[in-house]
MMTF fields as JSON, N, C-alpha, C and O atoms, coordinates in Angstrom:
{
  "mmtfVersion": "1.0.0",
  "mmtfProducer": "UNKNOWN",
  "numBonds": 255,
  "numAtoms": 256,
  "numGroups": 64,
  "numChains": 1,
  "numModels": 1,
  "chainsPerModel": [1],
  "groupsPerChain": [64],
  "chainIdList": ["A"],
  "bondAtomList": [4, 2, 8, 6, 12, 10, 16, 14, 20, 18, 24, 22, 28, 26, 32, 30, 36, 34, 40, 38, 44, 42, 48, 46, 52, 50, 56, 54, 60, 58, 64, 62, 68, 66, 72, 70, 76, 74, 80, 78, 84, 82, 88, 86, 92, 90, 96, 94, 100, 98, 104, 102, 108, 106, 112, 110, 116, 114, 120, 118, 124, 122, 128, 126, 132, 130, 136, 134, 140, 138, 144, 142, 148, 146, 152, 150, 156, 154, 160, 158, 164, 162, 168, 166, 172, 170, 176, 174, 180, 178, 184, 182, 188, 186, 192, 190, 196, 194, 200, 198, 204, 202, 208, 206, 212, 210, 216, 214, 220, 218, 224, 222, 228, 226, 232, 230, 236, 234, 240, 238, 244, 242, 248, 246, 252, 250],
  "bondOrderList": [1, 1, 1, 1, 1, 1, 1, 1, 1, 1, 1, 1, 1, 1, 1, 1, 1, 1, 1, 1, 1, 1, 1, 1, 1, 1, 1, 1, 1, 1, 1, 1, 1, 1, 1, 1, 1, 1, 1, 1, 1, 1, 1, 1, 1, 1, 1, 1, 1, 1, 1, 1, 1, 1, 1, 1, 1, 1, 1, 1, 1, 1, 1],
  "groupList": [{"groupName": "UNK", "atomNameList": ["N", "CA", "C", "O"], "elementList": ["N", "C", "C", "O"], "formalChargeList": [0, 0, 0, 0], "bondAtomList": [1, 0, 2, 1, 3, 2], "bondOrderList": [1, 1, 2], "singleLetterCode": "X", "chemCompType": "L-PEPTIDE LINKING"}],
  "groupTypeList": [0, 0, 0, 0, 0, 0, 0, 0, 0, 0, 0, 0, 0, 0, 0, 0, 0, 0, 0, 0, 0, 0, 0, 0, 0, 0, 0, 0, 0, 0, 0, 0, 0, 0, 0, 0, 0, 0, 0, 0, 0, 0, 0, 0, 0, 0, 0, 0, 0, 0, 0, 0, 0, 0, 0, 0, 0, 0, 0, 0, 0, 0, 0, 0],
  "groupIdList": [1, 2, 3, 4, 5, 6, 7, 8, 9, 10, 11, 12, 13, 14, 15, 16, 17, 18, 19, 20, 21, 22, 23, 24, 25, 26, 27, 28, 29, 30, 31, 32, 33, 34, 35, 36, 37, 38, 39, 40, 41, 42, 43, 44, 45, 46, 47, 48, 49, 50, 51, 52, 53, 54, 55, 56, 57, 58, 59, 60, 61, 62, 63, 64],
  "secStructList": [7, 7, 1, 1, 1, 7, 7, 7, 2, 2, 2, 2, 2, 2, 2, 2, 2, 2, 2, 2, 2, 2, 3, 3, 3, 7, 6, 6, 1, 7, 3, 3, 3, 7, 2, 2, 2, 2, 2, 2, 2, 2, 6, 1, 6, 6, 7, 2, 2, 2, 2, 2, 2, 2, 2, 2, 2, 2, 2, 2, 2, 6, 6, 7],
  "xCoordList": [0.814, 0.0, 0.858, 0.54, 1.865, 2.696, 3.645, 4.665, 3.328, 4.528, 3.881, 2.735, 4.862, 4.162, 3.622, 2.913, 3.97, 3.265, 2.277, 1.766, 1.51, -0.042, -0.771, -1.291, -0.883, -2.166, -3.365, -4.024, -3.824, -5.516, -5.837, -6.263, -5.253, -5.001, -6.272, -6.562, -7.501, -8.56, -9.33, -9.946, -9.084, -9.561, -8.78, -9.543, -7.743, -6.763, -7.684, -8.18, -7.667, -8.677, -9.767, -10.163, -10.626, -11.743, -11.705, -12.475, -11.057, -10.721, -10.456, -11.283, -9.546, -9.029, -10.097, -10.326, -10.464, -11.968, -12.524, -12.73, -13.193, -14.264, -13.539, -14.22, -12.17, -11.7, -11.41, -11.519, -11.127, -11.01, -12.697, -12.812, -13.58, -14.855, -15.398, -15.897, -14.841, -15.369, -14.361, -14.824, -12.978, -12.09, -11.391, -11.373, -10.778, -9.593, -8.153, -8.099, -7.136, -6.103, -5.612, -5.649, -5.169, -4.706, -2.76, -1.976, -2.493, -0.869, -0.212, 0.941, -1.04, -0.034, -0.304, 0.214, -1.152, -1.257, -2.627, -3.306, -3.198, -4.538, -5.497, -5.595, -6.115, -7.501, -8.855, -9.012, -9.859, -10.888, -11.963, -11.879, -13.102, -14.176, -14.401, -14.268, -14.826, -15.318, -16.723, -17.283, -17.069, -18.255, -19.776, -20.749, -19.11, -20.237, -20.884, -22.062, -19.46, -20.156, -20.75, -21.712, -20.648, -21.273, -22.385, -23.118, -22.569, -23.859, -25.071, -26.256, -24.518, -25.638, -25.754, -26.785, -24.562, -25.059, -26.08, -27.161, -25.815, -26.756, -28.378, -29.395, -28.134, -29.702, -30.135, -31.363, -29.697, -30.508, -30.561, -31.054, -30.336, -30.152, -30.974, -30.644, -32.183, -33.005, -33.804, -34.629, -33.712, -34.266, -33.141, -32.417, -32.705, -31.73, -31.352, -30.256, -32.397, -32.887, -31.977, -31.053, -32.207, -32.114, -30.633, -29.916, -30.211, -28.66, -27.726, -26.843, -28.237, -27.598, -26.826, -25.703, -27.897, -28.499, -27.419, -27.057, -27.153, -26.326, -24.916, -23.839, -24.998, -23.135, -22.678, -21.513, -23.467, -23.15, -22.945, -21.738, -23.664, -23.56, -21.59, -20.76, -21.666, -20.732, -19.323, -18.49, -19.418, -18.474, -18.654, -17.814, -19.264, -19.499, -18.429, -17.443, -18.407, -18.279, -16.608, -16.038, -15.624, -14.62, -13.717, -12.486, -14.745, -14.362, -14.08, -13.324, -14.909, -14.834, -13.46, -13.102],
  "yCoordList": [-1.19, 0.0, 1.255, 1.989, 1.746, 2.172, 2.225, 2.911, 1.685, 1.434, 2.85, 3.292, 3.292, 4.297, 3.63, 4.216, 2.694, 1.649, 1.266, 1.003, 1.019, 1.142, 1.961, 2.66, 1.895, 3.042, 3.041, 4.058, 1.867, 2.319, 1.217, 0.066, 2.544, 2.197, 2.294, 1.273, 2.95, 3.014, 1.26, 0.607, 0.865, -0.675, -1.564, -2.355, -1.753, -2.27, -2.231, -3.168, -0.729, -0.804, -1.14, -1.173, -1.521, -2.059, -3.146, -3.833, -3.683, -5.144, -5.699, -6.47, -5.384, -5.66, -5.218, -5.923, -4.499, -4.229, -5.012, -5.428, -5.734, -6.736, -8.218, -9.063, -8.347, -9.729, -9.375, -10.293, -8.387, -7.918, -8.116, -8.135, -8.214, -8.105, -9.763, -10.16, -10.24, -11.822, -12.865, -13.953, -12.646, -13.421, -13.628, -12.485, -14.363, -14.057, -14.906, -16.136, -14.12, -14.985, -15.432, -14.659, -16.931, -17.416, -17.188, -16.77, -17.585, -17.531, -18.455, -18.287, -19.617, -20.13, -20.079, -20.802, -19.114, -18.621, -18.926, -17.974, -20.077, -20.176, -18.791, -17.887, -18.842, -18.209, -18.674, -19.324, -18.842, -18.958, -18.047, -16.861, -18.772, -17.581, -17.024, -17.645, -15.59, -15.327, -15.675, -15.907, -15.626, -16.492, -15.818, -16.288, -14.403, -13.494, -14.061, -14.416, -14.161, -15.194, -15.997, -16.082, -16.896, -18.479, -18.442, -19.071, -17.129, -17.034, -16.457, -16.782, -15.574, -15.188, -16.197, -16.181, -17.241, -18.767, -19.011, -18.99, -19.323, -20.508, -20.077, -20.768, -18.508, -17.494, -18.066, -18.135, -18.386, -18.1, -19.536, -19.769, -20.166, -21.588, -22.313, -23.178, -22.305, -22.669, -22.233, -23.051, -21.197, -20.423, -20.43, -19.463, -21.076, -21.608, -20.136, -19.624, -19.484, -18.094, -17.063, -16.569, -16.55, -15.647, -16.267, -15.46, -17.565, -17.832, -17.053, -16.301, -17.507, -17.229, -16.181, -16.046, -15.271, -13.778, -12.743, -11.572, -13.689, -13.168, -14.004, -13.411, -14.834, -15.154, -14.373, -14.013, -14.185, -13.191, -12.131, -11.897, -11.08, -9.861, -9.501, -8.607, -11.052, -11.111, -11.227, -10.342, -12.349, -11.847, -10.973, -11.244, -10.029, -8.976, -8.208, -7.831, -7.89, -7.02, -7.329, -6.237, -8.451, -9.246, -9.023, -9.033, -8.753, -8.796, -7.718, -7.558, -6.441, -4.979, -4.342, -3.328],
  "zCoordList": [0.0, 0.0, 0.0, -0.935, 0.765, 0.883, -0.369, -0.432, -1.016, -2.736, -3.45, -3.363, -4.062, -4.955, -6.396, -7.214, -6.471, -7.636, -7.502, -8.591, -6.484, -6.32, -6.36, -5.49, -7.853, -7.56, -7.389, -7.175, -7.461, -6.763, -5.584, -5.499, -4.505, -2.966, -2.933, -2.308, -3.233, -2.648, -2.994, -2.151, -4.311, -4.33, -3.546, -2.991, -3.294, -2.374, -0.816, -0.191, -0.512, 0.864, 1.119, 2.284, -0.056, 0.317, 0.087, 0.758, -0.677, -0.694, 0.841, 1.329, 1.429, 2.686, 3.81, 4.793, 3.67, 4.465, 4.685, 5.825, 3.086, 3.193, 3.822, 4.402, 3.611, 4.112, 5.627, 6.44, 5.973, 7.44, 8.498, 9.723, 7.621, 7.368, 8.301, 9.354, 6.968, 6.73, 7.248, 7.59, 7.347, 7.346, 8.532, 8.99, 9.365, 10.304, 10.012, 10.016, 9.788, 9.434, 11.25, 12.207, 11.263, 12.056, 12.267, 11.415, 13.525, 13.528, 12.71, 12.315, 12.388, 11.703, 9.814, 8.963, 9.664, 8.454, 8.165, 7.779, 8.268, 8.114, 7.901, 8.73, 6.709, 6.852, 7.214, 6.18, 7.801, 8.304, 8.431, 8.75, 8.123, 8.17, 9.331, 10.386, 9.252, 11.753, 11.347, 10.276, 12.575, 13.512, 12.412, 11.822, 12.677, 11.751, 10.66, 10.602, 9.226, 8.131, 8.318, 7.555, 9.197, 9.954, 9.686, 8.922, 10.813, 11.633, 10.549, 10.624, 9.58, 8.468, 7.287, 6.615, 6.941, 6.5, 6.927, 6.339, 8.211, 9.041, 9.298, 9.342, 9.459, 9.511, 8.121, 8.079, 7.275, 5.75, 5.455, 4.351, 5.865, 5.289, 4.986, 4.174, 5.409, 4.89, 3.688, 3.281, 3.115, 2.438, 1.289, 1.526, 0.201, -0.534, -1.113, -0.882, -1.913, -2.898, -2.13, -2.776, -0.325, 0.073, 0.698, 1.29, 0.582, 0.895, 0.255, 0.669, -1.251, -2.624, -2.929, -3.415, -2.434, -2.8, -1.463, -1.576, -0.319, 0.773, 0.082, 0.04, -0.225, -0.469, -1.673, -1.841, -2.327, -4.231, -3.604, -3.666, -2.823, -2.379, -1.616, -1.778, -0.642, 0.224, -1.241, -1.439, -1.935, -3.111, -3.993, -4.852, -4.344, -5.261, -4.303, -4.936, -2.899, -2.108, -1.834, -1.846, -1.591, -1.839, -3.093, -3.064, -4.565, -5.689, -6.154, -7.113, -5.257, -6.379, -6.073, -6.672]
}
């Protein structure tokens, strides 16, 4: 971020946002989802349509 070769720090930061968001890196490098993602899986889960519709949003949001 800090490189003057990056230039679009502002997509860089939201990128890292959203994995700061969704993600927790472990000590020994591992990534893992936090409890949060879990927990709005598991809210929708029954409802296949409105799962869908929360994991696309969650990668649209990851991707931009």
């Amino acid at each position: 971020m800090e490189s003057p070769r990056t230039r679009k720090k502002e997509i860089y930061m939201r990128k890292l946002k959203a994995f700061d968001k969704y993600f927790s890196v472990l000590k020994n490098g591992f990534v893992v989802f936090k409890e949060e993602y879990i927990e709005r899986v598991v809210d929708n889960i029954n409802d296949f349509n409105v799962l869908k519709e929360m994991i696309l949003r969650i990668q649209n949001e990851l991707m931009r």
